[in-house]
Structures are given as structure tokens and as C-alpha cells.
C-alpha atoms as an extended CHARMM CRD file, in Angstrom:
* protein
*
        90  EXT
         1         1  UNK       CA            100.6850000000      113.2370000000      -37.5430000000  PROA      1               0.0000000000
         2         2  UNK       CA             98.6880000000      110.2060000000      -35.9780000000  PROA      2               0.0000000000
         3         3  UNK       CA             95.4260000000      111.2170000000      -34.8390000000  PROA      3               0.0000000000
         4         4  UNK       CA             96.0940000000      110.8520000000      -31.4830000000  PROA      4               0.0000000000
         5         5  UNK       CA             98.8530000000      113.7070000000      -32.1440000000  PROA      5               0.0000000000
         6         6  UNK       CA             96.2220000000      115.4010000000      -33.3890000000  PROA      6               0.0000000000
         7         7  UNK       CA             94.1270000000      115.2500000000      -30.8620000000  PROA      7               0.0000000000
         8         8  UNK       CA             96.8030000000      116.2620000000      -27.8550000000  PROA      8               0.0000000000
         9         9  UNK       CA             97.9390000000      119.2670000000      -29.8670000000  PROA      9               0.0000000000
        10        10  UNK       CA             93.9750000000      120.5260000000      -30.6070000000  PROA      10              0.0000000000
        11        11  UNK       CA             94.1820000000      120.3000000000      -26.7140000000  PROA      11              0.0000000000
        12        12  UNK       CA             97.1420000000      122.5010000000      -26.1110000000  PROA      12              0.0000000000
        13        13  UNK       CA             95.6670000000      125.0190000000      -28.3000000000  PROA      13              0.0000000000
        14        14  UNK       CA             93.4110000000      128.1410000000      -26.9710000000  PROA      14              0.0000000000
        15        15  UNK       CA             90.6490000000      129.5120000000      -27.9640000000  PROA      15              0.0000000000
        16        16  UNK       CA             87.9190000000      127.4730000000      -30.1500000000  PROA      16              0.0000000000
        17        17  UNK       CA             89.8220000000      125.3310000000      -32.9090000000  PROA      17              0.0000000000
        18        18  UNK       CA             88.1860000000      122.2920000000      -34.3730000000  PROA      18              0.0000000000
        19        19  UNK       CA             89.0050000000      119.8360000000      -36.9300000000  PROA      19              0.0000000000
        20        20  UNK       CA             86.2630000000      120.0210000000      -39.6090000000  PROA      20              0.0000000000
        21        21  UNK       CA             87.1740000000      118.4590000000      -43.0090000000  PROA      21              0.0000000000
        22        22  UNK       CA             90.5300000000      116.7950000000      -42.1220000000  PROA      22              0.0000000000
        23        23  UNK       CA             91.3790000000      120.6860000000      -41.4200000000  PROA      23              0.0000000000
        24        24  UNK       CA             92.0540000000      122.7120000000      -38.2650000000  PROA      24              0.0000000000
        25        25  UNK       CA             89.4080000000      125.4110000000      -38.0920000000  PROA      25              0.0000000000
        26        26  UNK       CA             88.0990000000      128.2760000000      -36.2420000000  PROA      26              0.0000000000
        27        27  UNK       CA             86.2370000000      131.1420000000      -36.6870000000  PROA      27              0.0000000000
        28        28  UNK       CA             86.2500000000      134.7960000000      -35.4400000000  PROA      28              0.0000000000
        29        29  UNK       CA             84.4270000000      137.2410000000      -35.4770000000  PROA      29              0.0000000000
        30        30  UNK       CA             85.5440000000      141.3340000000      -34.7970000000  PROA      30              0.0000000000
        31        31  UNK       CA             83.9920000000      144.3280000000      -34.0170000000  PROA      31              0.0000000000
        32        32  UNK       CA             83.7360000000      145.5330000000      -37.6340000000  PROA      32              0.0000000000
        33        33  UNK       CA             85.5920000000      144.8750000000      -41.2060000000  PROA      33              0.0000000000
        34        34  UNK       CA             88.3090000000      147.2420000000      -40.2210000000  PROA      34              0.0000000000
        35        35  UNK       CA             89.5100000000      145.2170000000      -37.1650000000  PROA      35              0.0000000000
        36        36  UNK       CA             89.0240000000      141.9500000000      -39.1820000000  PROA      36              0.0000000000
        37        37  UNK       CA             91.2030000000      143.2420000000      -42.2760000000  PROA      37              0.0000000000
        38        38  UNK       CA             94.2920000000      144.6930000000      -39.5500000000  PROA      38              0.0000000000
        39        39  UNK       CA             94.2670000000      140.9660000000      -37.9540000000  PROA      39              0.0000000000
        40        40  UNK       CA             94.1720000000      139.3240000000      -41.3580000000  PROA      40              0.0000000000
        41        41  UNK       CA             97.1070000000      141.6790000000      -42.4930000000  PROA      41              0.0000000000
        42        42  UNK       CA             99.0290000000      140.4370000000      -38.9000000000  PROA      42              0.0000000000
        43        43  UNK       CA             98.6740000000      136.8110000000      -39.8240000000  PROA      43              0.0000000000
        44        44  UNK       CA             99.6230000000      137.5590000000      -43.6110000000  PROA      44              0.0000000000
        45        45  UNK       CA            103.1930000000      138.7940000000      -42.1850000000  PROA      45              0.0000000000
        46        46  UNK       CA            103.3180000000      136.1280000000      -40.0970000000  PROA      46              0.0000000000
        47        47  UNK       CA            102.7020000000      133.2830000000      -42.5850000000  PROA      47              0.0000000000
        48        48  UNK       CA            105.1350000000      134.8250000000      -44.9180000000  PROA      48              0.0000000000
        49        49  UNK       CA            107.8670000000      134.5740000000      -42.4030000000  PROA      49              0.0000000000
        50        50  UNK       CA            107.2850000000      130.9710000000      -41.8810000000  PROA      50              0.0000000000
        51        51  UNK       CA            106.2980000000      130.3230000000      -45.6530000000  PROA      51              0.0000000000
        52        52  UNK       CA            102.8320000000      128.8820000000      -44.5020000000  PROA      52              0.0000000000
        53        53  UNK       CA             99.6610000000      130.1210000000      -45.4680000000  PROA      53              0.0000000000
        54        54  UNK       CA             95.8560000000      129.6850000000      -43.9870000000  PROA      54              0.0000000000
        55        55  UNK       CA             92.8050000000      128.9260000000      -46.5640000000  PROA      55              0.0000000000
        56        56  UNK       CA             90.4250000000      132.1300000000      -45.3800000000  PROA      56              0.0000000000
        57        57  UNK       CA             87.3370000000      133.8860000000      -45.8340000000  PROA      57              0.0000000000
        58        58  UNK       CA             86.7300000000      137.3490000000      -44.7900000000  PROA      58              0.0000000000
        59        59  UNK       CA             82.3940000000      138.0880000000      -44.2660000000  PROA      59              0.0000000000
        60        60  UNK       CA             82.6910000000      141.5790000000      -42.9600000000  PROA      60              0.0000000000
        61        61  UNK       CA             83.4530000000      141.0730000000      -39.5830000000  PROA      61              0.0000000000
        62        62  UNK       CA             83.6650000000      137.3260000000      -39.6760000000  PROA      62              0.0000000000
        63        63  UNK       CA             87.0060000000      135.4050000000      -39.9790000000  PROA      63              0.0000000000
        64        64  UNK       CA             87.0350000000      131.4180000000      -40.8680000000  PROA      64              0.0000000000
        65        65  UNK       CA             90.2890000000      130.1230000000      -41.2040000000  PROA      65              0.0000000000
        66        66  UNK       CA             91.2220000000      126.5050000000      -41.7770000000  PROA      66              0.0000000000
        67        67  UNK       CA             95.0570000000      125.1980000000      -41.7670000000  PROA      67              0.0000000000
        68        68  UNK       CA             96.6470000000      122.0490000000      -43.4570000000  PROA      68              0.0000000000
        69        69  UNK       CA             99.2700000000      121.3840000000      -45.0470000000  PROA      69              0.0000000000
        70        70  UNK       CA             98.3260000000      121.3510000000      -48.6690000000  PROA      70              0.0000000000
        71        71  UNK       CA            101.4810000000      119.4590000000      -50.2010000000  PROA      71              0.0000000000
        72        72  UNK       CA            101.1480000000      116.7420000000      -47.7820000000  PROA      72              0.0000000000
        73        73  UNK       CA             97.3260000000      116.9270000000      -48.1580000000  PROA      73              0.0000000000
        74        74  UNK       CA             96.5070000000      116.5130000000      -44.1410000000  PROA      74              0.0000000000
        75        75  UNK       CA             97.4570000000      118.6940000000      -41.0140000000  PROA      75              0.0000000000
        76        76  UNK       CA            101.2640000000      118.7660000000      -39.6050000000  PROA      76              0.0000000000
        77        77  UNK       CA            103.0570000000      120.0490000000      -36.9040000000  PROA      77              0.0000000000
        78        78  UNK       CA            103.1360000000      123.5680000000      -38.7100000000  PROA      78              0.0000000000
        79        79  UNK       CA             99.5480000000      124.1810000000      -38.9620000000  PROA      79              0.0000000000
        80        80  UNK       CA             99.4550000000      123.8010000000      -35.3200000000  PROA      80              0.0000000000
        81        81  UNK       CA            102.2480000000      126.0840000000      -35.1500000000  PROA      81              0.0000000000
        82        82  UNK       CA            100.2970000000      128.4980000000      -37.0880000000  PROA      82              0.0000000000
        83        83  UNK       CA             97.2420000000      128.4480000000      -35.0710000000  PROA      83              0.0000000000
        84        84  UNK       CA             99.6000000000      129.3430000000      -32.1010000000  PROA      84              0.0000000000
        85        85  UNK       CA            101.1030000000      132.2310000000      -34.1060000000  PROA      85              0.0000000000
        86        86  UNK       CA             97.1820000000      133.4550000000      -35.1690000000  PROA      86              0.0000000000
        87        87  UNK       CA             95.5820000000      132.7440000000      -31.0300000000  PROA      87              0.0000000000
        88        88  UNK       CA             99.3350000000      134.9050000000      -29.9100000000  PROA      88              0.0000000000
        89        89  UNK       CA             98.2190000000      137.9850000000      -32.5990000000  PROA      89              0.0000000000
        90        90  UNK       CA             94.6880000000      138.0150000000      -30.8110000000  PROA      90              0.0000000000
């Protein structure tokens, strides 16, 4: 993707993604570790089914996810099709 297709899909995305690092990021934050594990286990199934998978760290309630494409070594059209997957689970 050019960064200007970058930059038009960030738009079209909800909620508070970034790039940071050549990466699409956000980071949430739940009521407690409970909530936070149930929507990690959500986006798990989901990222199975389309056999792509978020770099993530849990902090008890806290959620950072970043998405790229790790065999192509920047971000593609399906980490941006992940992040709409992960803001639809919300």
C-alpha cells in the first residue's frame, strides 16, 4: 500500500487507530482483566478464520494491539481488514 492508501483507509476506520512504528495501532482499555481476556478470545477466533494475527499485549485491563503484515514486513489491505473485524467485536 502507498502511503496515501494508508492514510485514506486510517480515515475510514473508527475508533482511535494510529500508525506508530510502520504499524497500525490502538489501544483499549476495559473495565477489568475479565472483559479484556473475553475480547481478546473474540479477536483470536476471528484472526484464525482469516489466518491473520495481531502483535498484542494484555496489562490487566489494557489492550495494545498493532497489525502488519509480517511476511511482507509493512501494513496491507488485511490489517486494515482486521482492525474493522476488532472495532465490529467492540
Amino acid at each position: 500500500m502507498t502511503t496515501e492508501q494508508i492514510n485514506f483507509s486510517l480515515n475510514q476506520l473508527d475508533n482511535n487507530w494510529k500508525i506508530t512504528e510502520n504499524k497500525l495501532h490502538i489501544i483499549f482499555e476495559f473495565k477489568d482483566f475479565k472483559s479484556t481476556f473475553n475480547f481478546m478470545n473474540k479477536v483470536a477466533l476471528e484472526s484464525e478464520k482469516i489466518n491473520h494475527h495481531p502483535l498484542w499485549t494484555n496489562d490487566y485491563n489494557k489492550l495494545d494491539i498493532k497489525l502488519f503484515t509480517h511476511d511482507k514486513g509493512k501494513i496491507t489491505e488485511l490489517d486494515f481488514k482486521l482492525a474493522k473485524i476488532i472495532n465490529n467485536l467492540l
